[in-house]
C-alpha positions as CSV (number, residue, x, y, z in Angstrom):
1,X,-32.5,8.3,-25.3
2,X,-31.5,11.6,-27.1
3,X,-28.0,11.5,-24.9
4,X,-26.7,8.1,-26.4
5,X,-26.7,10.2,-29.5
6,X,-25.0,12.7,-28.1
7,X,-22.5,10.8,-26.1
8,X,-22.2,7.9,-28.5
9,X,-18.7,7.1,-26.3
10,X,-20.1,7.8,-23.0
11,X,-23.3,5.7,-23.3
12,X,-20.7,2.7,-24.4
13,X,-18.5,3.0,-21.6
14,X,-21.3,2.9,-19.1
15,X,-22.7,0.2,-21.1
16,X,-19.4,-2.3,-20.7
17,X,-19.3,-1.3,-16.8
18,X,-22.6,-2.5,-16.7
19,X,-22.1,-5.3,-18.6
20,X,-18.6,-6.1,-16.6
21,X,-20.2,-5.6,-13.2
22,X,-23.4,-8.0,-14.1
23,X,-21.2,-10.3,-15.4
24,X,-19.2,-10.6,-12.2
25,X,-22.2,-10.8,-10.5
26,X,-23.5,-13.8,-12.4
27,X,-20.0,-15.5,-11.9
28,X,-19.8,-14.9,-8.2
29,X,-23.3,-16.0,-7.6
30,X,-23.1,-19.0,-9.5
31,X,-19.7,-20.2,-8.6
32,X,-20.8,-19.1,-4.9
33,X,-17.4,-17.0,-4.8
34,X,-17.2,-13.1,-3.3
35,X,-17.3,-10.8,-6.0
36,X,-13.9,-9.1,-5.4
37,X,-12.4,-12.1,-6.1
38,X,-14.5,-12.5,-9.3
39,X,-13.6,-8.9,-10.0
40,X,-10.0,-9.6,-9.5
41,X,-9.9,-11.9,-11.7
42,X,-10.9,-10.1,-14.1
43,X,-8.5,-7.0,-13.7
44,X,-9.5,-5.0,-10.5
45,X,-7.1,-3.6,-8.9
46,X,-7.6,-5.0,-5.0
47,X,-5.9,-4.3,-1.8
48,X,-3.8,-7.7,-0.9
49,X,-2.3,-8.4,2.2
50,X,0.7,-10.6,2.6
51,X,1.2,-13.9,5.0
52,X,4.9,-14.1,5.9
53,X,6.8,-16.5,7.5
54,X,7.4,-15.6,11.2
55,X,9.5,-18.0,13.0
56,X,8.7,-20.5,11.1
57,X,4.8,-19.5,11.5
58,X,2.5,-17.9,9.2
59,X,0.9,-14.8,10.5
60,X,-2.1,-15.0,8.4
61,X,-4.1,-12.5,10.2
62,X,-1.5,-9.5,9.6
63,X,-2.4,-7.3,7.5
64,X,0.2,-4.4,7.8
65,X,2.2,-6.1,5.0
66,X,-0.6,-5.2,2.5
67,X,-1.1,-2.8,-0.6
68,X,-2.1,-3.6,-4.7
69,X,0.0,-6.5,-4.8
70,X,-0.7,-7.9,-8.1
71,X,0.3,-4.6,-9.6
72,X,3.2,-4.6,-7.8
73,X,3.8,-8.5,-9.6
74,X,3.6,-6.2,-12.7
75,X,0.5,-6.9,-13.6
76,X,0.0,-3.0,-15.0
77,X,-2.5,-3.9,-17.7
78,X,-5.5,-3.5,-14.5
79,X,-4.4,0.3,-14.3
80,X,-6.6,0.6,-17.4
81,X,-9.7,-2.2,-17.1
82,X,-9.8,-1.5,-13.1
83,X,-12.5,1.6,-13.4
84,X,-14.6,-0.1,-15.4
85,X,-15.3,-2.1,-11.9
86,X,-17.1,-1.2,-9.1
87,X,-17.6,-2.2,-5.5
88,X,-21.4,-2.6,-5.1
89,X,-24.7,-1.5,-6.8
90,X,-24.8,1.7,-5.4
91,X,-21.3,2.7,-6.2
92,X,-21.9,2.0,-9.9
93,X,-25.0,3.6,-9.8
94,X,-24.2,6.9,-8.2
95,X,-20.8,6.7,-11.0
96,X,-23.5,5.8,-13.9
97,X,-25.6,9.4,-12.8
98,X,-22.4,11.4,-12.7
99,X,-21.0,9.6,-15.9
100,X,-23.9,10.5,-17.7
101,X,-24.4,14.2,-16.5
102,X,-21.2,15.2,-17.2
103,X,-20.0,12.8,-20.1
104,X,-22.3,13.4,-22.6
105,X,-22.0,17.6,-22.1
106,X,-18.4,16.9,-22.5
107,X,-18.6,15.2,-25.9
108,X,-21.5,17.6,-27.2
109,X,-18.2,20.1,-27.0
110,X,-15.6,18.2,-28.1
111,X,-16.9,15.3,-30.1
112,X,-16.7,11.6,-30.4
113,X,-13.2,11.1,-31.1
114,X,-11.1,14.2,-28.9
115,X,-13.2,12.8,-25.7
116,X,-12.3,9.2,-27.0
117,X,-8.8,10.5,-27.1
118,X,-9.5,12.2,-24.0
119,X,-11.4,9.0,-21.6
120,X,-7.8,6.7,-22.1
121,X,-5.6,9.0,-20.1
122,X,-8.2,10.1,-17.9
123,X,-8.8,6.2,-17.5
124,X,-5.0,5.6,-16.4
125,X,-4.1,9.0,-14.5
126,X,-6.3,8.8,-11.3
127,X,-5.6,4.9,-10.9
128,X,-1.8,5.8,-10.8
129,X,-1.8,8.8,-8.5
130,X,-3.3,6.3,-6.1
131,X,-0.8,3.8,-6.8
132,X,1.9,6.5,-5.9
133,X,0.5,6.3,-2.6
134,X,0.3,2.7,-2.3
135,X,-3.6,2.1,-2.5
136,X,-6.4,1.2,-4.7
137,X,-8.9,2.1,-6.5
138,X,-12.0,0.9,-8.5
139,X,-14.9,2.8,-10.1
140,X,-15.3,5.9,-12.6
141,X,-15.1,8.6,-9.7
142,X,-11.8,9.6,-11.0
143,X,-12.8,9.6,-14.2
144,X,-15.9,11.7,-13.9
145,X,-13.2,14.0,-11.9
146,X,-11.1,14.6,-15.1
147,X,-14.5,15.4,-16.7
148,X,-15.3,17.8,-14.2
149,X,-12.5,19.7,-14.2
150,X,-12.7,19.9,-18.1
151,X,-16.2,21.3,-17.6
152,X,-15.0,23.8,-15.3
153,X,-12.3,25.3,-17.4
154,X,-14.5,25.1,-20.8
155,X,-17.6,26.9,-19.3
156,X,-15.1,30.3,-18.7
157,X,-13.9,30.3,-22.6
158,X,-17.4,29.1,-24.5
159,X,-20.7,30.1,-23.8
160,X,-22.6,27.0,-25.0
161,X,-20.4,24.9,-22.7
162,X,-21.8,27.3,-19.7
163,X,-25.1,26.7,-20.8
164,X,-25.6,22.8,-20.6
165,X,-23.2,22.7,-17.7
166,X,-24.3,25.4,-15.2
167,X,-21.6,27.3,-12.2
168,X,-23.7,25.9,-9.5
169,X,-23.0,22.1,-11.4
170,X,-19.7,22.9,-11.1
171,X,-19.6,24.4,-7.4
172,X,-21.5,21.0,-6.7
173,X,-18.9,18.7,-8.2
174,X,-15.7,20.5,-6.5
175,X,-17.5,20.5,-2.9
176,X,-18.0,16.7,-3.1
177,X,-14.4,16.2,-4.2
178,X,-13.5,18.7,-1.1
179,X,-16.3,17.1,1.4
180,X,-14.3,13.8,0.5
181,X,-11.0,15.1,1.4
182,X,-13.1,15.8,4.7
183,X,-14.3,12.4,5.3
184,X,-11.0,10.8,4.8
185,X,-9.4,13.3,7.3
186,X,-12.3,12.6,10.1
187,X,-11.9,9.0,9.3
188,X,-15.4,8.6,8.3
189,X,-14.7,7.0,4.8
190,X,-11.1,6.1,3.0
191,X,-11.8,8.4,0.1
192,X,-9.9,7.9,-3.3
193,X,-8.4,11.7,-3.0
194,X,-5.2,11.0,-4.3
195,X,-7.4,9.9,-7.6
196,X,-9.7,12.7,-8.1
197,X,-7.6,15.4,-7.0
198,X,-5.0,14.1,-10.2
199,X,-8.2,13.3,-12.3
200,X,-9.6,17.0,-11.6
201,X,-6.3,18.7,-12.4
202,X,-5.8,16.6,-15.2
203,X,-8.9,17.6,-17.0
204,X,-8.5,20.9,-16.4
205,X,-5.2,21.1,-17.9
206,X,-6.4,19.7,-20.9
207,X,-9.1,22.0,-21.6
208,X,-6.9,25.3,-20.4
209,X,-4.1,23.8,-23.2
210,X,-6.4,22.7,-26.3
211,X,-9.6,24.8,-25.8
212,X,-8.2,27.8,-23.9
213,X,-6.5,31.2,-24.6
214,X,-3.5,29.4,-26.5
215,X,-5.2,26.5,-28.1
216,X,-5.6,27.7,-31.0
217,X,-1.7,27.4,-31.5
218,X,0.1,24.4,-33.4
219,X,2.8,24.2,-31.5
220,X,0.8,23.7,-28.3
221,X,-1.6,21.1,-29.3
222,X,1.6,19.0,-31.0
223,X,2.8,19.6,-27.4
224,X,0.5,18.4,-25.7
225,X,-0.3,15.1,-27.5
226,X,3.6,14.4,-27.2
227,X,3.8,15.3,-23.4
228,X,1.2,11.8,-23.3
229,X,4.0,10.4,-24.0
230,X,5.2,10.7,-20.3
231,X,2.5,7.8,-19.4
232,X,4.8,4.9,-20.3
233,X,7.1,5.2,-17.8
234,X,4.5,7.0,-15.4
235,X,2.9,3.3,-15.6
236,X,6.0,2.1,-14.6
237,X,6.5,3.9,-11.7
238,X,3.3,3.6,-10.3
239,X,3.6,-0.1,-11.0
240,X,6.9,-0.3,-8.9
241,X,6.8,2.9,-6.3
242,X,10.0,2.4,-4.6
243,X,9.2,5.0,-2.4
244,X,6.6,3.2,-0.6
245,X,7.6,1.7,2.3
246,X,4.9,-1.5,2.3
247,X,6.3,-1.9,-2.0
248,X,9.9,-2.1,-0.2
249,X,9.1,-4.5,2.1
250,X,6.8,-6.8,0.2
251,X,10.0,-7.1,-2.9
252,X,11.9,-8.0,0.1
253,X,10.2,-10.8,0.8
254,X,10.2,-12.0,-2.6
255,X,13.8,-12.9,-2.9
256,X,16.2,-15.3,-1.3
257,X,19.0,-13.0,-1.1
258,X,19.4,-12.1,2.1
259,X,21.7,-9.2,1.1
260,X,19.3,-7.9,-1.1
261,X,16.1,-8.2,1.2
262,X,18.6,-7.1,3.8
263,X,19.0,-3.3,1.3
264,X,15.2,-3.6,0.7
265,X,13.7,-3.3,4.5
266,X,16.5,-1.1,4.9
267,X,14.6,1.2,2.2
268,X,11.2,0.0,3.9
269,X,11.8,1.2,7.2
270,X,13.3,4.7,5.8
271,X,10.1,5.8,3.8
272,X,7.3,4.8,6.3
273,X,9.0,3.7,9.9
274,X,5.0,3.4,11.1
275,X,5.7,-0.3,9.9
276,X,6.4,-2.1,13.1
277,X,6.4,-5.7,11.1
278,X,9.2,-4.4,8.2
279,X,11.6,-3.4,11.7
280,X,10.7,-6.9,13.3
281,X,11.8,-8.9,9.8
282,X,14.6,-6.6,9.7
283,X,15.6,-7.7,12.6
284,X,15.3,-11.4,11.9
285,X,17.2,-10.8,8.8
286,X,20.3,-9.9,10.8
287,X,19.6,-12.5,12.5
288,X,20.0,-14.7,9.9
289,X,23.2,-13.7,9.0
290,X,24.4,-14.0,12.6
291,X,24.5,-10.2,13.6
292,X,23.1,-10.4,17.1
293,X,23.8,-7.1,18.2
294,X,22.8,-5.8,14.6
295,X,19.3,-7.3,15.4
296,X,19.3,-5.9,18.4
297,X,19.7,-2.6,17.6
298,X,17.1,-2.7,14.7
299,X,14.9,-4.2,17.3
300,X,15.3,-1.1,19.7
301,X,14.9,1.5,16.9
302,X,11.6,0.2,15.9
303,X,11.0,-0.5,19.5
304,X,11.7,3.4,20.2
305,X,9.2,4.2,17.3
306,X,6.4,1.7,18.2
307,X,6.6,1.5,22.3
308,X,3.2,-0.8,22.6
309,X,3.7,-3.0,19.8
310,X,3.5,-6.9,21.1
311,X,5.8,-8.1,18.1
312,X,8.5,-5.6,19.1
313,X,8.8,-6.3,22.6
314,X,8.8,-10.1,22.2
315,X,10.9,-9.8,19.7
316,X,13.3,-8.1,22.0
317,X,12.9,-10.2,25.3
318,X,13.2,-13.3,23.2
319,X,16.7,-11.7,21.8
320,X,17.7,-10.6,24.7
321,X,18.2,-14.6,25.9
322,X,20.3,-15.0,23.4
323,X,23.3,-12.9,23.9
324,X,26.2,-13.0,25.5
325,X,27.7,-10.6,28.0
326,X,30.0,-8.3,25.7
327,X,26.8,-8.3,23.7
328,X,24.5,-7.3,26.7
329,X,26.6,-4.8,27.4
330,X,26.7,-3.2,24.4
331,X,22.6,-3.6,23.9
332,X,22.5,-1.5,27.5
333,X,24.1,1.2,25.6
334,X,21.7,0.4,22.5
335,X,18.7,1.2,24.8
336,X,20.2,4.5,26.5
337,X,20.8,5.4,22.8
338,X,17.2,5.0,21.7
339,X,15.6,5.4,25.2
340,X,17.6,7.8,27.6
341,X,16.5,8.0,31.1
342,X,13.9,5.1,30.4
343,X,16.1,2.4,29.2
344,X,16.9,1.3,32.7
345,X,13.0,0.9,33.3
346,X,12.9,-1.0,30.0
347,X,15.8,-3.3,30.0
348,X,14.0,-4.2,33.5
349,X,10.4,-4.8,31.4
350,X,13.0,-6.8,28.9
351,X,14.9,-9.0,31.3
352,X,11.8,-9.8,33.3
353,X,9.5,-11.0,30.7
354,X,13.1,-13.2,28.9
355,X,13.0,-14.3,32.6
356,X,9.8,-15.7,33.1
357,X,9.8,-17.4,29.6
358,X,12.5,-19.3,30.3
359,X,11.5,-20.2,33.8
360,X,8.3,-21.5,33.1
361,X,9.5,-23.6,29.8
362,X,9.6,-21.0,27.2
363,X,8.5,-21.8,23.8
364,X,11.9,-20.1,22.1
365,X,14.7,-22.1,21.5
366,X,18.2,-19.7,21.7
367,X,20.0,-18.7,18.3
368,X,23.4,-19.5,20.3
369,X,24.3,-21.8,23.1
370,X,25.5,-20.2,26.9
371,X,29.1,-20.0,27.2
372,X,30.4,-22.8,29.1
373,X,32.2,-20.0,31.1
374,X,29.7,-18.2,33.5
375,X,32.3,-16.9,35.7
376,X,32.3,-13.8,33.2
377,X,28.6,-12.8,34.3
378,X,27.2,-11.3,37.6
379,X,25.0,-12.5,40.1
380,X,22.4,-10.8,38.6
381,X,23.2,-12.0,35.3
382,X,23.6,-15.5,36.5
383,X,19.8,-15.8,38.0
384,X,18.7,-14.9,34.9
385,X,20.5,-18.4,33.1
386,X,18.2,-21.6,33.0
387,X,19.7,-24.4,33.3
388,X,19.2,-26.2,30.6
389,X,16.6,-24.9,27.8
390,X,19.0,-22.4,27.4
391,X,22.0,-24.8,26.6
392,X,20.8,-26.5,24.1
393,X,17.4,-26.3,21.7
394,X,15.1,-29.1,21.8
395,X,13.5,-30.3,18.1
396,X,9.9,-28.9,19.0
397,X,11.4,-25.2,19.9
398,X,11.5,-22.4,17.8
399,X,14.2,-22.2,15.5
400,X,15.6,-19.3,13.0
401,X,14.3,-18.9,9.1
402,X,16.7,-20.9,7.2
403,X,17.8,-18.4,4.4
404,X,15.6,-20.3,1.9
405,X,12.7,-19.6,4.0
406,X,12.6,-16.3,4.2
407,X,11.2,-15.9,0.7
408,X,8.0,-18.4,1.4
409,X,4.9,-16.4,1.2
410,X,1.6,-16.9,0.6
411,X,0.2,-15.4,-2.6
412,X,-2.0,-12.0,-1.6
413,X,-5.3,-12.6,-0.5
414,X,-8.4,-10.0,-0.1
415,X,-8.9,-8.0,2.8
């Protein structure tokens, strides 16, 4: 028990995640709940995913519309408390070994207080760089990162530190952080990179600055402890990343404003147009406001971007029922935008599948009745009408999101 003595900090901070994960534990087995929920509760950091209103229906099963929601509610005080959780036994084990090894070498160097000093930022920094990207994180893996990297950078300027903490130690600890950039890359496990790459680089920054060639200088070390400074609005920012596309998409469907939401999706679809379900609400969003051929055209785009996706195509063939001939016209020349020589194969796929909907008793209602005037269409045009589901919409059929829909949705739940 020599180490506790020596690593009075580290020994506590393995101690309270411990403590935190047995305690969670005891909660979820006695109040028979899952222990990410119990661990939410009490400040982890989990991956949410979103149930929005589509067409009146909730898609509960989607899970595009997904990321650290509760963060993103501004609940920032978990960027702190969420390493102190961990997934499962052997995650907190493996962290414990690592935390120990390289903790208490840490604090024989520095002391108590600079690694105290020290373990808040290196707490905080990994957890945001993952937020940056959207994600999660739980567990001290960036934390013993931060430490690493520290180690690294100490053992080239003071011989004692190379002796407790060997090159090979070292070599070891920057291979795993590599092999995990591996994994993640042949999808064999969703590595936290993001987290210890910032953890690793932030550690060693600290130990070049205050323990390197130049810290022995004043006006570094005052420089330093100001540039901490930068966290406050760094928590910020990782709290609200307005550069992810999911962020964008999920604050649009917090508000009413259809304006608003309208700018937000907008935004969504910029950063990461992978997300099939922001171009679909997009979509409905003009339709809302009665844009037909805006939908349309939002419709295509993410169509053109997302050929196989179910949603999109649907979403267009149900449209397509809807419009009149000036605005069939100008969808034609939406699809030859977006599709060239294929968009007479799809408007085909598209008018076939509106076709047989309506024929055998589709399940859409239209957003706009048929013009009473059908001399204006063509024969071809004019097979496609029904008679009447598509005059009128009958109170069991689908019908638009009512602009004080649009912002029902049901609080994040876990993956």
């Amino acid at each position: 028990m020599n180490w506790i003595r020596l690593g009075p900090v580290t020994a506590e901070s393995l101690v309270l995640c411990i403590t935190l994960f047995l305690s969670c534990q005891f909660e979820a087995i006695s109040e028979q709940q899952i222990l990410r929920d119990v661990q939410r509760n009490w400040g982890a950091i989990q991956m949410l995913h979103q149930s929005v209103l589509q067409d009146g229906v909730r898609s509960a099963g989607d899970t595009e519309l997904s990321g650290p929601l509760d963060v993103w509610n501004g609940d920032w005080w978990r960027i702190p408390v969420t390493p102190l959780h961990h997934e499962d036994t052997v995650h907190l084990v493996l962290c414990f070994f690592g935390m120990w090894y390289a903790g208490h070498r840490l604090e024989q160097r520095w002391g108590s207080f600079r690694v105290l000093l020290f373990l808040f930022p290196a707490f905080c920094i990994p957890v945001m760089a993952q937020l940056c990207l959207g994600q999660a994180i739980t567990g001290l893996s960036g934390v013993i990162c931060a430490i690493l990297g520290a180690l690294v950078v100490l053992r080239r300027f003071h011989g004692d530190v190379a002796e407790i903490f060997p090159a090979d130690a070292g070599v070891a600890g920057v291979c795993l952080i590599g092999l995990g950039w591996l994994a993640s890359i042949a999808g064999i496990w969703d590595c936290p990179n993001a987290a210890h790459l910032a953890g690793f680089c932030y550690g060693a920054c600290i130990a070049w600055l205050m323990s390197g060639p130049v810290g022995h200088l004043t006006i570094v070390r005052a420089a330093v402890v100001l540039a901490h400074f930068w966290m406050l609005p760094a928590l910020m920012l990782a709290a609200h990343p307005f550069w992810v596309g999911r962020y964008q998409w999920y604050r649009a469907t917090q508000t009413a404003n259809l304006d608003l939401a309208d700018e937000r999706l907008e935004q969504a679809v910029l950063f990461d147009p992978t997300l099939s379900g922001a171009w679909l609400t997009w979509s409905k969003n003009a339709e809302q406001q009665g844009d037909l051929p805006k939908a349309w055209a939002r419709l295509i785009e993410g169509l053109s971007i997302h050929p196989a996706d179910p949603r999109l195509i649907d979403g267009t063939r149900r449209l397509w029922r809807h419009l009149d001939i000036q605005q069939r016209r100008a969808a034609e020349g939406v699809l030859l935008r977006f599709f060239g020589s294929q968009a007479a194969v799809w408007l085909s796929q598209i008018r076939a599948g509106a076709s047989s909907k309506l024929v055998g008793g589709g399940d859409d209602s239209p957003l706009t009745t048929a013009p009473a005037d059908v001399s204006q269409f063509s024969l071809e045009q004019k097979l496609e009408l029904p008679s009447q589901p598509f005059m009128r919409a009958d109170a069991g059929e689908e019908t638009p999101l009512a602009p004080d829909q649009f912002n029902d949705a049901v609080e994040g739940t876990l993956f």
